[in-house]
Residue, then its C-alpha position, 0 to 999 in steps of 0.5 A: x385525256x391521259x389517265x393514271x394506272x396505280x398497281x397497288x394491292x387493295x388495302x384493308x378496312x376499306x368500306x364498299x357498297x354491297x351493292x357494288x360487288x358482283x355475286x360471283x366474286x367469292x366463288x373464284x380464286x385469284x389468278x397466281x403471277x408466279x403461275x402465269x409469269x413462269x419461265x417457258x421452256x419451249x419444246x426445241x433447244x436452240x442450236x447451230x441449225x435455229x438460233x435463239x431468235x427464231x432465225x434459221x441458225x448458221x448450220x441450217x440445212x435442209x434436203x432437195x427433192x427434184x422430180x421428173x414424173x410422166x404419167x398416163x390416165x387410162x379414163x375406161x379403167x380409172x387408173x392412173x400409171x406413172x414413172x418418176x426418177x427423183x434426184x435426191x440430194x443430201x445436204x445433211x451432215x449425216x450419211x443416209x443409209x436408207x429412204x423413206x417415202x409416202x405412199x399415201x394412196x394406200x390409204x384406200x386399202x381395205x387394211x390400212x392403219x387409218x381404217x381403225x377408229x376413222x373419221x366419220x364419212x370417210x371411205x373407211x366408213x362407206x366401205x369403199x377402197x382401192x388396192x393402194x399404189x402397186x409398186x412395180x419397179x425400183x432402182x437406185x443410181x449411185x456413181x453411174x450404177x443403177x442397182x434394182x431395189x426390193x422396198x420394204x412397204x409398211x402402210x402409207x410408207x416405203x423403205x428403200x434400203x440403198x446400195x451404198x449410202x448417200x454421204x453428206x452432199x451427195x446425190x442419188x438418183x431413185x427411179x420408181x415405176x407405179x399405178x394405181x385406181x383413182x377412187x371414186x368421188x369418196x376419195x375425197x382429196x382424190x377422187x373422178x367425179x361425175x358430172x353432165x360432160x363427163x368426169x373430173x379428176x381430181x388427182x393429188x398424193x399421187x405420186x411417191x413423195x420423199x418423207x422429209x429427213x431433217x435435224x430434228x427428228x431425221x426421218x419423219x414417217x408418221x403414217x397418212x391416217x387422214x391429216x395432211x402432209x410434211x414434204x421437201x422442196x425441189x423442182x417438178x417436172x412433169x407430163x399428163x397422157x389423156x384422150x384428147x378431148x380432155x382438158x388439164x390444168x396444175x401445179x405451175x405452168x404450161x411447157x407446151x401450149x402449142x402441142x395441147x391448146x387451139x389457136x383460139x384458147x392461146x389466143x384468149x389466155x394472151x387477153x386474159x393476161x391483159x385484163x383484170x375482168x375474167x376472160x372466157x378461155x372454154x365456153x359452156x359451147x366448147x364443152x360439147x364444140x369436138x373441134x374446140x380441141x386440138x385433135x379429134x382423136x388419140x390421146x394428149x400429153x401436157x407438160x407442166x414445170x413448177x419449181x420451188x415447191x414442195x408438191x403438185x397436183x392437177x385436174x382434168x376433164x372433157x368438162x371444164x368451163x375455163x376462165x382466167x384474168x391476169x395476177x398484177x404481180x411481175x412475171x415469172x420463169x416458171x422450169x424449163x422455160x426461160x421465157x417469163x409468163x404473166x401469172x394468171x388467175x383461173x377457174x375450171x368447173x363444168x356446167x353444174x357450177x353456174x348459177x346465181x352467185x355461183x362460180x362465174x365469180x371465182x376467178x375474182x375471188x382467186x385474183x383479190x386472194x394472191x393479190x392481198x396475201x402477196x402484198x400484205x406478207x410475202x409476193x406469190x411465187x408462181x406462175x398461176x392460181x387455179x380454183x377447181x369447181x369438183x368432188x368439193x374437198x375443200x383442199x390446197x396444193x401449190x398453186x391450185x386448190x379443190x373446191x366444190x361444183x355446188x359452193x356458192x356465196x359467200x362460202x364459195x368466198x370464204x372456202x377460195x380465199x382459204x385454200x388459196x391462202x394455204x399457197x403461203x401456209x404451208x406451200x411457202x412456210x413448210x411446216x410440219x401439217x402432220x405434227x403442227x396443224x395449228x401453222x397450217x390451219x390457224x396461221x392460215x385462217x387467220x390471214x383470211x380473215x383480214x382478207x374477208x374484210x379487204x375483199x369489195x368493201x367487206x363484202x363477205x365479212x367479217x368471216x363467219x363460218x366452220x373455221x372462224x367465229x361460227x356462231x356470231x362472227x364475233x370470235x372473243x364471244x365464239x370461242x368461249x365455249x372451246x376455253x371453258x371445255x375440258x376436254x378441248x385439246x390445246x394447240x400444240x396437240x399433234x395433228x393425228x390427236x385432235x378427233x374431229x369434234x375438235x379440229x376446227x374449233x381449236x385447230x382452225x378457229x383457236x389457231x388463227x383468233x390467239x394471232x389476230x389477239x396478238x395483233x389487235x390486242x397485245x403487239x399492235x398492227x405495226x409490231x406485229x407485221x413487220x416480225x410476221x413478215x420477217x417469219x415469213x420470209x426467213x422460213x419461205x420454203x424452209x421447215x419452221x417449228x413451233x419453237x422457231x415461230x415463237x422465239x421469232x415473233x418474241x424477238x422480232x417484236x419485243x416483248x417477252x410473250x411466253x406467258x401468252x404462247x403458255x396459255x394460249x398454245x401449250x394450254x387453254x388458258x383464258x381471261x377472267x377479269x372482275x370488277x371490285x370495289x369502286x369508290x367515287x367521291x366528288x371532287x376526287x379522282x375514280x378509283x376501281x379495284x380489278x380482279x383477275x382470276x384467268x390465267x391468260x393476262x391479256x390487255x383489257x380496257x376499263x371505261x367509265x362513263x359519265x352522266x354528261x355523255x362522256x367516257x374515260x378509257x383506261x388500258x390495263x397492261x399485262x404487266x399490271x398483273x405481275x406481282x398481283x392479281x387484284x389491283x386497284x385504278x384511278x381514273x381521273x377527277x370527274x364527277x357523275x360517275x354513271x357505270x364502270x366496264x370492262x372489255x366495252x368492246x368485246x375484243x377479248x374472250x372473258x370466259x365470266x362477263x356477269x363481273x364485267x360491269x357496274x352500274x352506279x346509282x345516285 
């Protein structure tokens, strides 16, 4: 049955019952429309580079970062040495004179910015630390010319001053010879942990990465205090040097199987790429079998390409248990191999991972995770998936992601489907995690909860933990307590800005909870979808920023939304709606007056409910609240008036419920 809306202020004189009015009213003010419905300014001017759509502009351009790495582990020492050559390419319209790179390993060092003021349980709390990464040697290639280069290394970042620059379009080539101690498993992100079998290396920020240089801001060089990572995209190259009962999986796919893997595991990957159950590729018997190996001594070099990636990462260890079943998604040419390859989802984790609802069912939660987010947002580039069962970080790199030995269900679920939700943010949509934490985390997270309830009929839902709705799994009434604290930071708060009290009930949990508002309660599925898609697509391995997000999104959809980014993202805005008062009269229609003293005007929906069982609902519009923040609706004729709700459901996070419903008595 249709029902009527009337945006009429309330009227003077008119008589109600004092039973009827909720005691709190008087204590609150009205929310202000020219307030809450203020132009939004946001923090980037469109231009020739992004356009006023939210779409990458005519003049977008971006820089390319290729590299070519071989690298060695000595496992007595825990050292790792490597050699890059990168090919750096300027697209810019401006001639570079300097580069800038990451040395993030120098976290590790005694003397390091992050030291100061470090998160708890960090190694700067332990007391734990390396030397950082020791620069042996640098050139540059400019023209045929290779010229030896001093860098200038101020913390976790390297200056190289270039011979000559690199003019708009031109290529230099930067060669750079390393090492440095892998921590122990307090390095957390990268770390050799032990186990029965022996060690698990964790290796990742292990290499110099090019810092991104881009029309924004030109260099970005924040320092690595502990958050995460802003990187160029390009193609990977490279090699892994092991004693030879070590087994490696990473970043993209195997160049050369038949130098590093036995007949017998080639042999079951070909099986795992036909079947969707699990296939055994290293049994807990080929942990202790010496000839399950390849060799039976000496040392193994393997050879992994990936391309259209913005980094890689790897793990090794004489004690994986290995496990794979095929991705339904068509192949893929992974670099320097122009043969296509199924895609594979894997597990790696030694023995202490198994275990009643342990790791013997990661690779489905792997295959269920790139399947949904590849079919619900945008197809899954690479060749594999891998889960890594180790130290338990809890982090994601392109194409594989550390996890921890002891997770079991359903966090083992959740912490999976998370990581491996980060191949789309920000392994495909490169945004800045450094500054913009929220298109990491929040977009992220928000993806997974969809996934919570796809994944075996809801197994694991809906999603209820550390980075969703942790106190009931209901997130209207969950975040509540972040919206009505003062000293919670907003979303658009730079990453290094949020202590950890904070990061993953706003960064996380806020962050994800204002898109699934968005979806469920202001754009609907079907809008909202197709222009989350469009985002998707438009910025895959390109560099979003909040702005482009939000002018696409708005445009995409069609709704004008500057109120909603104001104060979800730029503020902790919130609903607050009241009921007033209610005047039911035989034979005439219901009305209710409606009060909204929040500054965040989502949809919310006033049901009446009958003494014959029946119910009206009637839906109140943001745009009810325009140009009054105290309006009254009339519901149709229908005697027997028995309550008047609002928000029955509990889809939104009305901060003051105790004004949310009225029971009429006789």
């Amino acid at each position: 049955m249709s029902v009527r809306l009337f945006l009429l202020p309330l009227l003077g004189g008119v008589l109600v019952p004092a039973a009827l009015l909720p005691e709190t009213v008087t204590a609150k003010t009205l929310a202000d429309p020219a307030t809450v419905f203020a132009p939004l300014t946001l923090p980037d001017a469109p231009n020739v580079y992004r356009s006023g759509s939210g779409l990458p502009g005519p003049q977008y351009w971006q820089n390319r970062t290729d590299y070519v790495i071989h690298s060695r582990i000595d496992t007595q020492a825990h050292v790792l040495h490597g050699s890059e050559t990168v090919t750096y390419s300027n697209n810019s319209p401006e001639a570079l004179d300097v580069l800038w790179l990451q040395l993030d390993q120098n976290i590790y060092r005694a003397d390091t910015r992050a030291a100061v003021g470090a998160i708890p349980g960090s190694h700067m709390m332990t007391g734990d630390h390396t030397d950082g990464m020791t620069i042996e040697h640098v050139s540059v290639v400019q023209g045929g010319r290779e010229v030896e280069v001093t860098p200038l290394i101020s913390d976790t970042r390297m200056q190289l001053t270039l011979p000559r620059t690199i003019d708009p379009h031109g290529v230099a080539f930067v060669k750079i010879d390393w090492h440095y101690t892998i921590p122990g498993p307090w390095g957390g992100r990268t770390a050799v942990t032990p186990t029965r079998e022996g060690d698990i290396y964790e290796v990742a920020q292990w290499y110099p990465r090019l810092s991104v240089y881009d029309d924004r801001r030109g260099w970005n060089t924040l320092p690595y205090l502990g958050q995460e990572f802003f990187l160029e995209y390009g193609s990977f190259d490279y090699s892994v040097t092991l004693p030879w009962n070590y087994t490696l999986v990473g970043s993209g796919a195997l160049l050369n199987p038949e130098q590093v893997l036995t007949p017998v595991e080639r042999n079951r990957l070909a099986q795992a790429a036909q079947s969707d159950a699990r296939v055994m590729i290293r049994t807990l018997d080929d942990i202790t079998d010496p000839k399950s190996h390849l060799k039976q001594s000496g040392e193994v070099t393997w050879h992994y390409g990936m391309r259209n990636t913005r980094d890689v990462a790897f793990a090794a260890s004489p004690a994986f248990v290995w496990d794979a079943a095929r991705i339904n998604l068509p192949p893929v040419v992974p670099w320097t191999n122009y043969h296509a390859v199924p895609r594979l989802a894997m597990s790696v984790y030694p023995r202490e991972g198994i275990g009643p609802h342990g790791w013997d069912r990661s690779t489905d939660y792997v295959k269920h995770a790139i399947e949904y987010f590849s079919s619900q947002w945008f197809e899954y580039p690479w060749p594999n998936a891998i889960n890594l069962g180790g130290h338990g970080a809890g982090m994601e790199y392109p194409g594989i992601v550390f996890d921890g030995i002891s997770d079991r269900d359903p966090q083992l679920f959740w912490i999976t489907t998370h990581e491996l939700g980060h191949g789309w943010f920000p392994m495909i949509v490169g945004t800045d995690e450094r500054r913009n934490a929220f298109m990491d985390e929040g977009f992220n997270t928000f993806i997974d909860v969809y996934a919570s309830d796809h994944f075996n009929n809801g197994e694991f839902a809906p999603k209820r933990d550390s980075e969703f709705a942790p106190q009931t799994g209901n997130p209207a009434q969950d975040i509540v307590p972040v919206l009505t604290d003062p000293d919670a930071p907003v979303l658009m708060t730079a990453a290094d800005g949020v202590s950890e009290k904070y990061r993953h009930s706003v960064t996380y949990f806020k962050g994800a909870y204002g898109l699934k508002l968005l979806r469920e309660q202001i754009l609907g599925p079907v809008r909202f979808d197709a222009a989350f898609r469009r985002y998707i697509a438009e910025w895959a391995y390109k560099h979003p920023s909040p702005s482009d997000f939000f002018r696409l999104m708005s445009s995409e959809a069609g709704e004008d939304l500057g109120w909603f980014w104001r104060g979800w993202y730029f503020t902790n805005a919130a609903p607050d709606y009241a009921l007033g008062a209610v005047h039911h009269d035989a034979g005439k229609p219901v009305t209710v007056q409606v009060r909204n003293y929040g500054a965040l005007p989502l949809p919310v929906v006033l049901r009446a409910d009958y003494a014959d069982g029946k119910s009206e609902d009637l839906r109140i519009p943001t745009e009810a609240w325009r140009q009054s923040s105290d309006i009254v609706v009339s519901l149709p004729v229908h005697d027997g008036l028995k309550a008047v709700t609002l928000d029955p459901d509990h889809v939104i996070p009305d901060i003051d419920r105790s004004d949310n419903r009225l029971t009429i008595t006789p």
